[in-house]
BAZATI-988827 format. One record per residue (C-alpha): x, y, z. Coordinates in pm, 1 decimal. Each point is the difference from the previous one (the first is absolute). Layout:
<pts>
<east=X	north=Y	up=Z>
...
</pts>
This chain:
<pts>
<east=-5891.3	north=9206.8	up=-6283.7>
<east=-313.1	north=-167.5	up=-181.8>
<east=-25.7	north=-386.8	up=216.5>
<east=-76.4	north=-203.7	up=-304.5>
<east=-143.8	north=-294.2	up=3.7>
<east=301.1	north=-212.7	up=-56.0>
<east=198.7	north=142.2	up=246.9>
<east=-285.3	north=-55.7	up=243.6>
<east=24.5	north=-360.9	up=-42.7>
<east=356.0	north=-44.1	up=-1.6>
<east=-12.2	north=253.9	up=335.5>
<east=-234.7	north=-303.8	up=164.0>
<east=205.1	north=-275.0	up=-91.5>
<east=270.0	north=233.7	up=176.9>
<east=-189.3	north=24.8	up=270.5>
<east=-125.7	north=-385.5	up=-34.0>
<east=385.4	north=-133.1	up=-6.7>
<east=81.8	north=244.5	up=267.5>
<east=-263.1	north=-170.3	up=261.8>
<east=131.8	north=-358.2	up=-72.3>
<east=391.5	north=72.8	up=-34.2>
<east=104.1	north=18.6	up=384.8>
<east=-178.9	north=-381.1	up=6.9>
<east=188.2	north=-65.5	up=-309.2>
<east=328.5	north=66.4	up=88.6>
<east=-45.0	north=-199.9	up=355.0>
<east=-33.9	north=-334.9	up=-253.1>
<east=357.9	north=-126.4	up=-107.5>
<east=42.9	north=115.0	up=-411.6>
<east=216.4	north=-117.8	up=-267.1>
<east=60.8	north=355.0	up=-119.8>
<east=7.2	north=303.0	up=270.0>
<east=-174.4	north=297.0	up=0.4>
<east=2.9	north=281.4	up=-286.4>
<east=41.3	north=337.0	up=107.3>
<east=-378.5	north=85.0	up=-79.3>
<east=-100.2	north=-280.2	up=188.0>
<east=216.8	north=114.9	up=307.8>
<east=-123.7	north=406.2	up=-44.9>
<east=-349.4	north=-98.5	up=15.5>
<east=50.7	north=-264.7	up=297.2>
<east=171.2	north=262.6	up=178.9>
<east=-227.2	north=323.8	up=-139.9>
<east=246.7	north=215.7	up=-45.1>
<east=206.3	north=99.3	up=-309.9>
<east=353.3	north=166.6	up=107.1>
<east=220.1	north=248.3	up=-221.6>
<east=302.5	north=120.7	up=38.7>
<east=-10.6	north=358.9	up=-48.0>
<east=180.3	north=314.8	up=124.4>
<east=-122.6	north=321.9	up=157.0>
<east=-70.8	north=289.2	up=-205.7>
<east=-207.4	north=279.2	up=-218.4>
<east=-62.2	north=-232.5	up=-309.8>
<east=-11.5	north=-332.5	up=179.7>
<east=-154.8	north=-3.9	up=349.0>
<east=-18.4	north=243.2	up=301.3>
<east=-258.0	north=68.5	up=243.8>
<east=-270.1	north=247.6	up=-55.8>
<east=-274.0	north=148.2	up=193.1>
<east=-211.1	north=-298.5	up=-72.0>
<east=256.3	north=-284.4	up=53.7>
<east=226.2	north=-132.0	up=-276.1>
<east=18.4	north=136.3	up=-314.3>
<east=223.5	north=60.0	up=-326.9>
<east=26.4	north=-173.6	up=-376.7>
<east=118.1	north=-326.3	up=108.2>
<east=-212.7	north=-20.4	up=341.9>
<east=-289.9	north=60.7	up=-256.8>
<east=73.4	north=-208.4	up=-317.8>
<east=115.5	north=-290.5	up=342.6>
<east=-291.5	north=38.4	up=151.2>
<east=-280.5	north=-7.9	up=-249.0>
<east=203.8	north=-360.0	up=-76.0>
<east=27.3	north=-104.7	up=339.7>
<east=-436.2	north=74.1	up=-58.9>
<east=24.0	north=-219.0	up=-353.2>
<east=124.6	north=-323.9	up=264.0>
<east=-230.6	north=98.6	up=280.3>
<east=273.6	north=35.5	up=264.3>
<east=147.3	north=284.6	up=181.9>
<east=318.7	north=213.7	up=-96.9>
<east=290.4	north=1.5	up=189.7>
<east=290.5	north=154.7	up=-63.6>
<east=370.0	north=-49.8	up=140.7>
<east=263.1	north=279.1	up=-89.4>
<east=305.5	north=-42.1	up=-132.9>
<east=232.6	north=265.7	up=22.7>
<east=246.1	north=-79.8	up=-265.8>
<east=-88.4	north=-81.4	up=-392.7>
<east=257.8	north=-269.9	up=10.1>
<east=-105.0	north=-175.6	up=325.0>
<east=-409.9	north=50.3	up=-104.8>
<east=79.6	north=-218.1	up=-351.3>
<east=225.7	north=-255.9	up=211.0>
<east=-298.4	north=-53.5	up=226.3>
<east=-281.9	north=-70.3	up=-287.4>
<east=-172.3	north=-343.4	up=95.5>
<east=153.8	north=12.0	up=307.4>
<east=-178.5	north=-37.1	up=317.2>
<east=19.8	north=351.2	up=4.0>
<east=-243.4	north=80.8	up=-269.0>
<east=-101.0	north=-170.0	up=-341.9>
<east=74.0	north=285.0	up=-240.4>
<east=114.9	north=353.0	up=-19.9>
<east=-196.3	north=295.6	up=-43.3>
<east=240.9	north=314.2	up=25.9>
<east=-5.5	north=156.7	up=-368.4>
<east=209.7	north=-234.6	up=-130.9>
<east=137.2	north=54.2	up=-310.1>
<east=59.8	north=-310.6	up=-257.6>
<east=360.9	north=-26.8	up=-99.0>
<east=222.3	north=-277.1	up=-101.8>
<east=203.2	north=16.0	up=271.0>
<east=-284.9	north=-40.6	up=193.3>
<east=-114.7	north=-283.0	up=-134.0>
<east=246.4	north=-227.6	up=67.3>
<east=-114.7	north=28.5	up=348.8>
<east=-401.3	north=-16.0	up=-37.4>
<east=-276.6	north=-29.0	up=-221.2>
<east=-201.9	north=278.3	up=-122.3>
<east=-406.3	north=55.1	up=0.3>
<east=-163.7	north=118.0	up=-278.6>
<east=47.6	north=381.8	up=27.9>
<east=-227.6	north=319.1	up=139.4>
<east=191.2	north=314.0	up=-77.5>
<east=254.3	north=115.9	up=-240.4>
<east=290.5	north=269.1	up=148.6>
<east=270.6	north=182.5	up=-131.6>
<east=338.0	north=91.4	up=237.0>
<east=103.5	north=354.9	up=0.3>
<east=258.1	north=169.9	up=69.8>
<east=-76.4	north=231.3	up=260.5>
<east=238.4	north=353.2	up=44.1>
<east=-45.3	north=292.7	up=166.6>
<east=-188.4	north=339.5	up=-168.7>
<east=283.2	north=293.6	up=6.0>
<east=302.4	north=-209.7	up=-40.1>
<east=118.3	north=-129.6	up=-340.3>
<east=-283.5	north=-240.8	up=-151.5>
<east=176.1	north=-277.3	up=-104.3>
<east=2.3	north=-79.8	up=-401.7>
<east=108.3	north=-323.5	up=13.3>
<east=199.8	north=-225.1	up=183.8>
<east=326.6	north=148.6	up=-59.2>
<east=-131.8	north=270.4	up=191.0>
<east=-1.6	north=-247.1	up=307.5>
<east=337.1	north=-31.4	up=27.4>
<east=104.8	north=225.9	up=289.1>
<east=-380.2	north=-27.2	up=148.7>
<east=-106.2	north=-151.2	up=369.2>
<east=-219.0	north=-256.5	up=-125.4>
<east=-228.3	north=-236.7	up=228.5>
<east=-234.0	north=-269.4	up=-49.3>
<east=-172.1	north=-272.8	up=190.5>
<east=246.1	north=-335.1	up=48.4>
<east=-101.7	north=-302.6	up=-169.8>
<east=-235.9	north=212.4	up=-262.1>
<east=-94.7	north=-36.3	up=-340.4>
<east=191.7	north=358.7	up=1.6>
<east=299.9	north=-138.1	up=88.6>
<east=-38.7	north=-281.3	up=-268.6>
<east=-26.8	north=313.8	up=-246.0>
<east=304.5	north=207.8	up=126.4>
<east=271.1	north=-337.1	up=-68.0>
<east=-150.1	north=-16.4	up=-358.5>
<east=61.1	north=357.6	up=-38.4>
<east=343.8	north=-42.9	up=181.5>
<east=102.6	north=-213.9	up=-327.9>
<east=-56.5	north=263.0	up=-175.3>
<east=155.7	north=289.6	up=222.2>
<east=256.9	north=-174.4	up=203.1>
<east=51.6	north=361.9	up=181.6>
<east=-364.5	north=-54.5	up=134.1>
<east=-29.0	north=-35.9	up=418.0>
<east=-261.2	north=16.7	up=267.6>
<east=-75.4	north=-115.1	up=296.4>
<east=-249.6	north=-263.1	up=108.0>
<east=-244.6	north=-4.6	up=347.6>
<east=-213.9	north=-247.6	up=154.4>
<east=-193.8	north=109.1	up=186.8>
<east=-191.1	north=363.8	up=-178.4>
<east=-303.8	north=-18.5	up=-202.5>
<east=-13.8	north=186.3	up=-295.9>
<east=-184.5	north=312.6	up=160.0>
<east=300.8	north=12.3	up=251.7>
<east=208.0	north=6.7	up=-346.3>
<east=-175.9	north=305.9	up=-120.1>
<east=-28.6	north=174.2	up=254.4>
<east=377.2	north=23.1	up=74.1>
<east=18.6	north=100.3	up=-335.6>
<east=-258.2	north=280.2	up=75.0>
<east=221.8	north=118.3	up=291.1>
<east=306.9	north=-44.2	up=-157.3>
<east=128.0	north=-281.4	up=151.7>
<east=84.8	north=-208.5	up=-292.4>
<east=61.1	north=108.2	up=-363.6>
<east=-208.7	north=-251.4	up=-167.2>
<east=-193.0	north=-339.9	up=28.3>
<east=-203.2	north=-190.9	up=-185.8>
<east=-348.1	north=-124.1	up=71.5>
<east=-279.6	north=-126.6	up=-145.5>
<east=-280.9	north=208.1	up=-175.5>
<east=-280.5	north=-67.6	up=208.3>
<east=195.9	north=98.5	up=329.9>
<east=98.6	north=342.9	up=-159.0>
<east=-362.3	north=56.2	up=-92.2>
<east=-89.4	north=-69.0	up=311.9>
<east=219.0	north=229.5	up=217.5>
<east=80.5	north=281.8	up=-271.5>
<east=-247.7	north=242.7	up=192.1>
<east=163.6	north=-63.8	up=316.9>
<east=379.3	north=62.1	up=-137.0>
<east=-47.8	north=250.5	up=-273.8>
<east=369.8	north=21.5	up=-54.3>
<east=81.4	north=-338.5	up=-78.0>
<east=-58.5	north=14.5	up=-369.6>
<east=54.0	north=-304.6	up=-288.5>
<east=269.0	north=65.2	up=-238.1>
<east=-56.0	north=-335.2	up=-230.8>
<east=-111.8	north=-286.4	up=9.3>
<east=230.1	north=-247.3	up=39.6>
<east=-181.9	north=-360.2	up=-108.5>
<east=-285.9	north=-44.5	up=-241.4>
<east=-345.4	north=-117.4	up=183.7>
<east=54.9	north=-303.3	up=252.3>
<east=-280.8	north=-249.3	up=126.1>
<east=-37.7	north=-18.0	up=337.7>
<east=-122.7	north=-321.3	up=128.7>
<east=-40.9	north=-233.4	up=297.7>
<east=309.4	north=-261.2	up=76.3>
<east=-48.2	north=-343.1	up=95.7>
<east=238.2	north=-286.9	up=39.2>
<east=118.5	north=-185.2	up=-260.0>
<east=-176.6	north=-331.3	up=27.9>
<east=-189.8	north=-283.6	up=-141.9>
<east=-335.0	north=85.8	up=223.2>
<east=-197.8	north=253.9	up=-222.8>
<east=-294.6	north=2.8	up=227.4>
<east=-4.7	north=326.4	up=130.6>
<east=196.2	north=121.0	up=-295.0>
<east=-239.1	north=-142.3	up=-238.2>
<east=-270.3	north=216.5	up=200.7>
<east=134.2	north=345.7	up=40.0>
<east=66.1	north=37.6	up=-375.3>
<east=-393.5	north=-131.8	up=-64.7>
<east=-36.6	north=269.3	up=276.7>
<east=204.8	north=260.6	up=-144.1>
<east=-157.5	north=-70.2	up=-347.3>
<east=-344.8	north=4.7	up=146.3>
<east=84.1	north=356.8	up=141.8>
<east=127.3	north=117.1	up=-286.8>
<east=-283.6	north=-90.4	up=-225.7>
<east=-262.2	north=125.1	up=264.7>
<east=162.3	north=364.7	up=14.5>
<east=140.1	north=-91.5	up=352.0>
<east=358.7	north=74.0	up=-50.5>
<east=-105.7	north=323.2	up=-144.3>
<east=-235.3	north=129.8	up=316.7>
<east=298.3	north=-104.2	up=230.1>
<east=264.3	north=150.7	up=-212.0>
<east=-259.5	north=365.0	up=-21.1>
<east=-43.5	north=-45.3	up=348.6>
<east=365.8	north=12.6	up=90.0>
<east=137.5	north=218.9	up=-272.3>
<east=-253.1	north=114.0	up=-236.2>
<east=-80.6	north=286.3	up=242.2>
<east=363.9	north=160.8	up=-41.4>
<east=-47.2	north=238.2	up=-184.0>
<east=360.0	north=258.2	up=-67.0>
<east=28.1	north=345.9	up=177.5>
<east=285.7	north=245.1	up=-216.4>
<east=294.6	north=-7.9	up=156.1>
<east=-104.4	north=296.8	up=208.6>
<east=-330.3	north=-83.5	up=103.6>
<east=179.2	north=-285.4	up=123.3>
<east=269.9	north=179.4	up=164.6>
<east=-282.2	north=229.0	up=217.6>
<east=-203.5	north=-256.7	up=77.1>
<east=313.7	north=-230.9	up=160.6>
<east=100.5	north=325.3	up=174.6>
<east=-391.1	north=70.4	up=174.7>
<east=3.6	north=-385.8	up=131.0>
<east=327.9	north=117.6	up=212.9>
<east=-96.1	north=381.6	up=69.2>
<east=-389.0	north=3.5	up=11.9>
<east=-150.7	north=-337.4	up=-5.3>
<east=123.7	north=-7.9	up=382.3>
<east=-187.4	north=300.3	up=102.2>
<east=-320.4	north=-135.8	up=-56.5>
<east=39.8	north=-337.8	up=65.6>
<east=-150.8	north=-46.7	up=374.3>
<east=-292.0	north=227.0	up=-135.0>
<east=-46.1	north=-275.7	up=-307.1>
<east=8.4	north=-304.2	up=244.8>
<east=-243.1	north=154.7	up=243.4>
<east=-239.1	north=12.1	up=-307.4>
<east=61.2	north=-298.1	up=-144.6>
<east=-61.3	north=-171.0	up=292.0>
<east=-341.0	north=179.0	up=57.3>
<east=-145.2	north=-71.9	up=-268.2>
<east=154.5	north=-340.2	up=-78.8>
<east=280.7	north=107.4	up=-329.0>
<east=339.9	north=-68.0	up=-98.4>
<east=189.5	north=286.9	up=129.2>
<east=196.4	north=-3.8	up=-310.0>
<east=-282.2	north=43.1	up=-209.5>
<east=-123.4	north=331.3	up=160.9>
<east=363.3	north=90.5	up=-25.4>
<east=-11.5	north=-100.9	up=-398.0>
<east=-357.8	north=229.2	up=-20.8>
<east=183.7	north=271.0	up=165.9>
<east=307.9	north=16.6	up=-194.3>
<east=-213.2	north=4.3	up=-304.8>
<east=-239.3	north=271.2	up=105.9>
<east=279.6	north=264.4	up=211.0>
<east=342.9	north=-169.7	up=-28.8>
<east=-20.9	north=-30.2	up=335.8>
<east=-40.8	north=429.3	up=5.9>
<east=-277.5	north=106.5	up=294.9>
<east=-65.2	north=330.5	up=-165.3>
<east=-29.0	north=-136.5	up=-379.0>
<east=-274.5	north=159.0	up=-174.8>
<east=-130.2	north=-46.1	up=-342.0>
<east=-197.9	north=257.3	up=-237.6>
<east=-277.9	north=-210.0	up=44.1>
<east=-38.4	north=107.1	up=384.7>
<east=68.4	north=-354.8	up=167.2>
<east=259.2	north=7.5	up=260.3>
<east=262.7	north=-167.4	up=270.8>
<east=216.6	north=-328.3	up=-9.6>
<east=-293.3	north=-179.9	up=-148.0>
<east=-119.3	north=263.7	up=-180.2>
<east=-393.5	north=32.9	up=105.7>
<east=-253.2	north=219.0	up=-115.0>
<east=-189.0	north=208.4	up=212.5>
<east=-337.3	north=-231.1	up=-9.0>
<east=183.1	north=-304.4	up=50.0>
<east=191.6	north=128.1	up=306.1>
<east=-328.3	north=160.6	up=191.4>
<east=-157.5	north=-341.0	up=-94.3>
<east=280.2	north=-176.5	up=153.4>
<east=-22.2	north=231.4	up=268.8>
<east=339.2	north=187.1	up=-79.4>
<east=13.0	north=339.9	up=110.7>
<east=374.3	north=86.7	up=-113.1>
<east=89.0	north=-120.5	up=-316.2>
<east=384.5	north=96.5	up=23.7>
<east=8.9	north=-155.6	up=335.1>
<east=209.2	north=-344.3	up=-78.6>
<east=-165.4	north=-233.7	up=267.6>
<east=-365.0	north=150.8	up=-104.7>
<east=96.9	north=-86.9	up=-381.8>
<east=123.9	north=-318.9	up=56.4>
<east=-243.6	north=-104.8	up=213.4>
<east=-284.3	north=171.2	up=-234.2>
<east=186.4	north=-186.3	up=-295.6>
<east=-55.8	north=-303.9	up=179.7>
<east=-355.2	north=14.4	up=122.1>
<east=-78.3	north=114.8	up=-395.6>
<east=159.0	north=-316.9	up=-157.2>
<east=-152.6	north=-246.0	up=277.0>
<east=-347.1	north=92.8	up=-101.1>
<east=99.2	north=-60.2	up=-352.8>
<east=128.6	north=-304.2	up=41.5>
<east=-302.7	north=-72.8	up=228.3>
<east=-253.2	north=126.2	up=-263.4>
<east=121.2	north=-225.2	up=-271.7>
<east=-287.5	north=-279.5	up=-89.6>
<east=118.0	north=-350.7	up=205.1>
<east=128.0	north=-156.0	up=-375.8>
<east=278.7	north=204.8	up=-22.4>
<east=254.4	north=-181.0	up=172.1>
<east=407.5	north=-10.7	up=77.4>
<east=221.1	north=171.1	up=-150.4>
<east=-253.3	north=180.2	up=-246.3>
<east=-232.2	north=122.1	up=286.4>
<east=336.2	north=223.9	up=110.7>
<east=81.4	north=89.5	up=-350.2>
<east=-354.9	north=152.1	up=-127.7>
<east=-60.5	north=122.1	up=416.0>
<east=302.4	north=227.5	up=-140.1>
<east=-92.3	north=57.6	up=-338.4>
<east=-357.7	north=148.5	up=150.8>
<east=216.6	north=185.6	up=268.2>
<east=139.6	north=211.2	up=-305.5>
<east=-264.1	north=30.7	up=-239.1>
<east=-357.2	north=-34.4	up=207.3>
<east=-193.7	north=-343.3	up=101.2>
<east=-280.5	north=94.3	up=-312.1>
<east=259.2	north=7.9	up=-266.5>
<east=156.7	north=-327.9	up=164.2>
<east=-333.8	north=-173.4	up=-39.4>
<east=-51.4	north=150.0	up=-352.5>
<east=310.3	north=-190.9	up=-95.3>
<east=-148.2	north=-309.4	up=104.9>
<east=-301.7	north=16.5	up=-168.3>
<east=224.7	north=69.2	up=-301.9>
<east=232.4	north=-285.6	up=87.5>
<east=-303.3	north=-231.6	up=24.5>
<east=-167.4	north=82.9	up=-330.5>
<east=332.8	north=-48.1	up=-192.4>
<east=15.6	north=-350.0	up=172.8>
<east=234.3	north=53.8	up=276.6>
<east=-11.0	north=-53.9	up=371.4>
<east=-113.6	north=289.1	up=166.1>
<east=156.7	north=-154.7	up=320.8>
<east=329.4	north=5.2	up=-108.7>
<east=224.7	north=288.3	up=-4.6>
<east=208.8	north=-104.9	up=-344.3>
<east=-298.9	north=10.8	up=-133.0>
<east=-167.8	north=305.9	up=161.2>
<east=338.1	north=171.4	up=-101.6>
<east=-51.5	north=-62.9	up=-436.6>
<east=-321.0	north=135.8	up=16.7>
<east=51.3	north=340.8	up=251.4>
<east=168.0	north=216.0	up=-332.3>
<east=-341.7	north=-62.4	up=-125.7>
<east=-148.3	north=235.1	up=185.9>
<east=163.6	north=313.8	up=-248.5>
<east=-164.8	north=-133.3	up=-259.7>
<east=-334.9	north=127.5	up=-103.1>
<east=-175.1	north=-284.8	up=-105.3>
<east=65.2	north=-190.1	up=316.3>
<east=-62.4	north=262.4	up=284.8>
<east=-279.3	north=141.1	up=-141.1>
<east=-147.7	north=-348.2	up=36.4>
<east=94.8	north=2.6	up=409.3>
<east=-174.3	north=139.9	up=281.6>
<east=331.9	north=212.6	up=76.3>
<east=88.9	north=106.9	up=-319.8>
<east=363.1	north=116.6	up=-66.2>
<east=295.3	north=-23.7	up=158.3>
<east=393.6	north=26.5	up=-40.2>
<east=-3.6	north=-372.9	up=-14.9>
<east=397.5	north=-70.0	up=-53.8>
<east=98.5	north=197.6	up=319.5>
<east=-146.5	north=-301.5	up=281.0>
<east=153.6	north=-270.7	up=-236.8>
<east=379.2	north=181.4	up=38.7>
<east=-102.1	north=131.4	up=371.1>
<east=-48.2	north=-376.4	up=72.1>
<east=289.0	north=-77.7	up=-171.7>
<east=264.3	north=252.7	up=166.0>
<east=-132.2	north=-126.7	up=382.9>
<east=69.0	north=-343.3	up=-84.0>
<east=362.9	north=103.7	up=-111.6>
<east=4.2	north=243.9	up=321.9>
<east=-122.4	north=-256.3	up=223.0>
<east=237.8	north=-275.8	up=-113.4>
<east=283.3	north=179.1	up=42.3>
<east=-85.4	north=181.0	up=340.4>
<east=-54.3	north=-372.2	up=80.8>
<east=321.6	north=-111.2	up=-65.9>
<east=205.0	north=284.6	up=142.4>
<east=-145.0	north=-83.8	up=319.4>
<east=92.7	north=-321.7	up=-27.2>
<east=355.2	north=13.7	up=-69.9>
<east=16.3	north=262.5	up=279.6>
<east=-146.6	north=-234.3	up=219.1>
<east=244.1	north=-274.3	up=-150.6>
<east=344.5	north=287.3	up=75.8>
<east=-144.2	north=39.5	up=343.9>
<east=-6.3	north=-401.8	up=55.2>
<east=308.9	north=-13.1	up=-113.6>
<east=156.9	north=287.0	up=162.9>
<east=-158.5	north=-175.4	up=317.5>
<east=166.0	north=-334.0	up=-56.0>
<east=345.0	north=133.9	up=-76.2>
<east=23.8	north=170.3	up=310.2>
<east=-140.7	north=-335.0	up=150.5>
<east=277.9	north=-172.0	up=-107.2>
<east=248.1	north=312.3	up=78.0>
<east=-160.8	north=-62.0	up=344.9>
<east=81.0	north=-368.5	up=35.8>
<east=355.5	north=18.0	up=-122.5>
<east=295.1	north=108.3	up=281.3>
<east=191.1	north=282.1	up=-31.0>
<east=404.9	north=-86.1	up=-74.4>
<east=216.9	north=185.5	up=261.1>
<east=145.8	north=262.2	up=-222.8>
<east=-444.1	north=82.1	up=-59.5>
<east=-4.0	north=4.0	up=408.4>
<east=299.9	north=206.9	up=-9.9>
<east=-141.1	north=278.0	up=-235.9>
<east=-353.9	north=-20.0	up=162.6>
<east=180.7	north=90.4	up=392.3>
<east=210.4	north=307.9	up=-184.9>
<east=-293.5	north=113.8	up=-209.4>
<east=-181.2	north=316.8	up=62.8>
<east=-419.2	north=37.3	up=-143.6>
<east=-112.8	north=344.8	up=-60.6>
<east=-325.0	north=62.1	up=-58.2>
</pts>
């Protein structure tokens, strides 16, 4: 976001109030504190959030998510630090806005009427539409007649449930039942398995697990689009109030909201049904098999182990003997001169290719000029990975004469078709090449990596909870009859 100058005073009379408030509020006052006042006195801003996919989880880098994001680049806007203190239940988070607990909620809110009566609404970021979410084989529901005899489930307390008892007016036959604590990707991916019949759930959170659970398909929609917004209480002090919707407007204008929302969705792109399908199945069956070999390399030369998986799955689907008619060869597909200059002597041999992969990308991504930076240094270390370093730079010097930023991968990425064109690689040192295929090859490993990124997490997040079930199993004493049946039982192995 572009600091303008405005917002650069009003950031040091911030900072200005900020230095003289703890003296301030030592001296007896007429009127106390506003909530402003107290956030910068303190330095923190608190929301109320809850853990998941499109709100906040941890990454490899810390925190992330939507709302950690949009939260964050706010808590930035005050100059004071983000904390964040989970809620568990949608009910109990918008009981506890301007609490002690935390001055607003940040969960994906949805505005409603209902939900109104309770808080106060920001100015909104993102527009959503629920869906109802059934399984792909079994009956797709037409409409909600069709629901009648269905297992339905949604989230307690949710802007879902507010849209079931207006359809229940309607269709008095209508049922389901209602759950605390799931998120929405727990939702669909019991309807993937076949656990549940149908639930609803909010568009964004089906785009971004619909790789992951290819059989959990959307039937309708089920409300017309819904702002989602940040809730704070309803009260007379509009200090910070007053300053997240300037913020919010601010990031709006300035193409903010836009970068966060591409950087958290924009790179889901849809897989058919069966591309979907295969790829869920390879995270189960061969994802595993080269897993400790992807580590090992990742943590030699200093990657994401997620992204070489992402490269790989693009390249071989994960397939040590794939071969194209080009010649290149192995999980991460390498031709014969790259592999001796990585110092790979068997191409088919998975640890060789992965680590050969590896080595190939690092000097890449090391090669790149210094300016390139973030998230666009990965991006275009990829794009040159697939089509050459020389047609890379050609597309820079073509993104730089059209006025771009030849630093910055969505800009990089407008200009690299160019380079089928005639009049535009005839101009480069380079010359031609297939210019579309690094732009989708990009494209595809984001999508890979984000979901290979998230299936490890919620195996991670089974395993915890598997762990602290049997905890608790642990801790609690067996009845008599239990003792009983233990004594007379018999274990074959």
């Amino acid at each position: 976001m572009q600091v303008s100058r405005h917002k650069v005073t009003r950031l040091l009379q911030l900072g200005l109030l900020a230095s003289v408030i703890g003296a301030v509020l030592l001296l007896t006052r007429s009127q106390p504190p506003t909530v402003l006042e107290l956030v910068l006195a303190q330095g923190e801003l608190t929301i109320l959030s809850r853990n998941g996919p499109t709100t906040y989880y941890e990454g490899p880098n810390g925190l992330d998510g939507y709302e950690y994001t949009l939260a964050h680049e706010f808590a930035q806007y005050l100059g004071v630090e983000l904390k964040i203190s989970e809620v568990e239940h949608l009910g109990s988070l918008l009981d506890a806005v301007g609490t002690e607990r935390g001055q607003l909620g940040a969960a994906g809110l949805t505005v409603t009427e209902e939900r109104r009566k309770k808080v106060r609404f920001s100015a909104p970021y993102m527009e959503v539409t629920q869906q109802l979410v059934y399984r792909a084989g079994s009956n797709r529901p037409a409409d909600i007649a069709d629901l009648y005899d269905k297992t339905i489930l949604v989230i307690s307390d949710s802007a879902h449930v507010e849209t079931l008892r207006q359809l229940q007016k309607e269709h008095p036959q209508l049922r389901w039942h209602e759950q605390s604590n799931v998120e929405m990707v727990e939702l669909i991916e019991m309807v993937h398995n076949g656990d549940i019949d149908i639930t609803i759930v909010d568009s964004n959170a089906y785009k971004l697990n619909r790789s992951l659970y290819p059989m959990a398909q959307v039937a309708f929609d089920v409300s017309e689009p819904q702002q989602l917004a940040w809730a704070f209480p309803r009260s007379t002090d509009n200090s910070l109030y007053d300053l997240a919707n300037e913020f919010i407007a601010q990031a709006r204008d300035e193409g903010k909201l836009a970068q966060i929302h591409d950087r958290h969705y924009g790179r889901l792109n849809s897989m058919d049904t069966g591309s979907a399908l295969t790829f869920a199945r390879r995270l189960e069956t061969r994802l595993p098999r080269w897993q400790e070999h992807l580590q090992g390399a990742a943590e030699k030369y200093d990657l994401d182990w997620r992204l070489l998986a992402a490269i790989s799955y693009q390249e071989s689907h994960w397939n040590p003997r794939a071969k194209s008619y080009t010649g290149v060869r192995g999980l991460m597909m390498l031709t014969q001169a790259t592999a001796a200059e990585m110092g790979i002597t068997n191409r088919i041999d998975p640890e060789q290719s992965i680590y050969g992969g590896a080595k190939y990308y690092r000097k890449i991504y090391d090669r790149l000029p210094a300016s390139i930076v973030g998230k666009s240094r990965q991006w275009m270390a990829l794009a040159a990975y697939n089509i050459g370093f020389g047609h890379l730079e050609d597309a820079r010097v073509l993104t730089q004469r059209h006025g771009g930023d030849p630093n910055l991968w969505d800009d990089v990425k407008k200009h690299l078709p160019l380079l089928t064109k005639r009049k535009y690689y005839s101009t480069l040192k380079h010359g031609y090449a297939r210019g579309h295929e690094p732009v989708s090859y990009v494209r595809n490993i984001r999508n890979f990596f984000n979901t290979i990124a998230w299936h490890q997490q919620i195996k991670q997040s089974k395993f915890a909870s598997s762990r602290d079930r049997m905890n608790e199993l642990d801790e609690v004493p067996a009845t008599a009859n239990e003792q009983a049946q233990a004594e007379q039982s018999t274990t074959v192995l």
